[in-house]
C-alpha positions, 0 to 999 in steps of 0.5 A, spaced: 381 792 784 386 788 787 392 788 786 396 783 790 400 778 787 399 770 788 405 765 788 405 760 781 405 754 786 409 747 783 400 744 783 399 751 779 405 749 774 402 742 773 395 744 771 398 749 766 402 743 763 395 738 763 392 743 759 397 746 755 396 743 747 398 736 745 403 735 740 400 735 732 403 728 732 401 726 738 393 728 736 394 724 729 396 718 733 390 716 736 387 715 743 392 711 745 398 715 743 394 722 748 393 716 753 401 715 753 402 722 754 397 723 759 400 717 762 408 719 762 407 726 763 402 726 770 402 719 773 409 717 773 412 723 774 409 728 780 415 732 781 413 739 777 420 741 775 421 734 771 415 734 768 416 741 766 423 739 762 421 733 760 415 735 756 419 741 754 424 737 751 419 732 747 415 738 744 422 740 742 423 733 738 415 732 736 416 739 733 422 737 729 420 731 727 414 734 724 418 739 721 420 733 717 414 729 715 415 724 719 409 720 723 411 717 731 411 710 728 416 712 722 421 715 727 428 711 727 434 712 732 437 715 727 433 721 727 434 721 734 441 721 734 441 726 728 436 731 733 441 730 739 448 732 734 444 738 732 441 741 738 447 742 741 449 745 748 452 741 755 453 733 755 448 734 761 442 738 756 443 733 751 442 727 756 436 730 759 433 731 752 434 723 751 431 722 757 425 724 756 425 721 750 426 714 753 421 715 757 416 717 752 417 712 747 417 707 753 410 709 754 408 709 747 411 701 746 407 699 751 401 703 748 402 699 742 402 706 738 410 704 736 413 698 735 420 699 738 423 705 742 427 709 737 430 712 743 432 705 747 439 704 742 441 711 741 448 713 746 448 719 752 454 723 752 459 721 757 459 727 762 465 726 767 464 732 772 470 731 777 467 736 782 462 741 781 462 748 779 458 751 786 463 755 788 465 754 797 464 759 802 471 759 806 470 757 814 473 764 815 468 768 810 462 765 813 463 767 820 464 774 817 457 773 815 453 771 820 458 776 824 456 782 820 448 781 821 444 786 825 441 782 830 437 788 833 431 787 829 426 781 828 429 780 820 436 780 823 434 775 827 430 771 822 436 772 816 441 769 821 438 763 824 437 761 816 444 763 815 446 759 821 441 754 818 445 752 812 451 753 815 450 747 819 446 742 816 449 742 809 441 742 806 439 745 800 435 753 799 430 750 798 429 745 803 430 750 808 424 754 805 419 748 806 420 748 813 415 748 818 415 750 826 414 743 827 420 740 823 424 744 829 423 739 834 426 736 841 426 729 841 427 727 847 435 728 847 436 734 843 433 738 838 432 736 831 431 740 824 426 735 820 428 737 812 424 735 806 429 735 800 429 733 793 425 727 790 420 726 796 426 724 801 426 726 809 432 727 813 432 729 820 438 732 823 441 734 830 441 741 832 447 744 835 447 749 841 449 755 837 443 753 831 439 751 836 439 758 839 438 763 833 432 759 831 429 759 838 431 767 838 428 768 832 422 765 834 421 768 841 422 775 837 416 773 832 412 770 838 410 764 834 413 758 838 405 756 839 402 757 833 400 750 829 406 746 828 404 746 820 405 754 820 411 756 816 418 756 821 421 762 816 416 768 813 417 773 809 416 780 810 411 785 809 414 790 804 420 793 806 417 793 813 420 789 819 413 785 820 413 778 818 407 775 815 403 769 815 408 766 808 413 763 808 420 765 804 420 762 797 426 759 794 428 765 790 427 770 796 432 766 800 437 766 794 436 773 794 435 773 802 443 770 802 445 775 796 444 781 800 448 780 806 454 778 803 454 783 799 452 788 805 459 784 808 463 785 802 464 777 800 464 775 793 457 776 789 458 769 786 457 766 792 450 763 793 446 758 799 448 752 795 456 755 797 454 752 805 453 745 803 459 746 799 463 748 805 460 744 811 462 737 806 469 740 804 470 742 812 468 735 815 471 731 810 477 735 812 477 733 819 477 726 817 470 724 818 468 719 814 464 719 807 459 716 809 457 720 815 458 726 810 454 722 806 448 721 810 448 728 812 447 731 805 442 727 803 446 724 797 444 717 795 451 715 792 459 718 795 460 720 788 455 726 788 458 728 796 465 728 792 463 733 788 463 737 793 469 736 795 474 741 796 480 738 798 483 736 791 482 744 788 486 747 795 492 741 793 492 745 786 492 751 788 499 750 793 501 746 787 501 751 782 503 756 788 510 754 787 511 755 779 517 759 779 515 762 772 
């Protein structure tokens, strides 16, 4: 019997929730109120994660109401409005639950199950965030870290280019995961990294000499430069051997991949992949480069995110509160 682990890929996640029981509500209301579930859940939102939220969120409200005696014509903002008080928690959970909300009554407005959305009036919470809560990786530890890797072997060479990686183009675990041999690329020019990142979004970036040289290190050590350019560009290893397979790293492993070394260099544990994108922004914005360009190169669709991980007001605090003469 085999005993090998198969990854739970997002299309697996989407088919489990497909299959998954509809709400007693829901089923109560006829074909139209399941063609709106179908219709919300599966046609228009594609990504796996929002989905998985999105219909925990309203199974949680469908669950109450039932709890309530009350059919999905008969729900009223106020119930929503009630709902939302006592599920409690962050700004941010309450607005993702009213969301889903939203969005759900929309479909069932269109599909002439309800007559108006009860959730359309109901008020988010205001959640004002200043800057974000990932901590940054000063300048000084992350030459520390990639300093302190071992070099001497193909996983040293591999942990190192992905260090680099982020280090220098400010992208996200995640879309360092997805990359393939073909994303790392000469353009003519220069070589160029080609990320794909949250919400379908591709952005290419321009590799540095030093980046460039990590992951040109890395891939000769591997002896995969002349594999299928859709071939994974960083693989996970066999066990606790030095041998890479065929499979690229998972998010998760190079969350753990990160964690490892900065604990093998002695940084704080707190740290994390995200800790990069914080310092990359926070030290260009500091040199003066404009919002915009920082912008850009985050893949941020408005300057408020990319002021979120901006840095520079939390330093000026700290030299502030330095001078208390308590």
């Amino acid at each position: 019997m085999s005993t090998e682990i198969v990854p739970v890929t997002s299309q697996a996640i989407a088919s489990m929730a497909k299959d998954a029981p509809l709400p007693v509500l829901v089923e109560r209301a006829g074909g139209a109120a399941r063609f709106a579930w179908d219709e919300f859940f599966f046609a228009e939102h594609h990504n796996p994660h929002t989905q998985k939220a999105y219909m925990a969120a309203v199974k949680r409200f469908l669950s109450w109401c039932e709890g309530q005696g009350v059919e999905l014509p008969a729900i009223t903002p106020g119930m929503v409005g009630q709902y939302l008080v006592g599920l409690g928690g962050s700004a941010a959970k309450r607005n993702l639950h009213l969301s889903a909300l939203r969005g759900f009554f929309d479909r069932l407005v269109n599909r002439h199950v309800v007559i108006l959305n009860p959730a359309a009036s109901v008020r988010g919470v205001k959640d004002q965030v200043i800057e974000g809560k990932t901590p940054e990786i000063t300048v000084e530890q992350a030459r520390t870290l990639l300093a302190s890797v071992d070099t001497g072997h193909i996983v040293g060479l591999r942990d190192r280019a992905i260090l680099a990686t982020l280090a220098y183009t400010a992208c996200r675990g995640g879309a360092v995961a997805k990359l393939r041999l073909g994303d790392f690329q000469q353009d003519g020019t220069q070589y160029v990294m080609r990320f794909q990142e949250k919400g379908g979004k591709s952005r290419e970036i321009p590799v540095r000499h030093d980046l460039e040289g990590n992951i040109r290190a890395y891939l000769d050590a591997a002896g995969i430069g002349a594999e299928p350019k859709d071939r994974p560009l960083f693989r996970s290893t066999l066990r606790r051997t030095k041998q890479l397979t065929g499979n690229a790293l998972t998010t998760k492993a190079i969350c753990e991949l990160v964690k490892r070394r900065l604990k093998d260099a002695g940084l704080p544990s707190r740290l994390s992949p995200h800790s990069f994108r914080v310092a990359t922004i926070t030290d260009l914005l500091t040199q003066g480069v404009p919002l915009e360009d920082v912008q850009y190169l985050a893949g941020h669709a408005e300057p408020r995110t990319t002021g979120l991980y901006d840095r520079r007001k939390k330093k000026v605090t700290r030299n502030i509160v330095e001078r208390i003469s308590i």
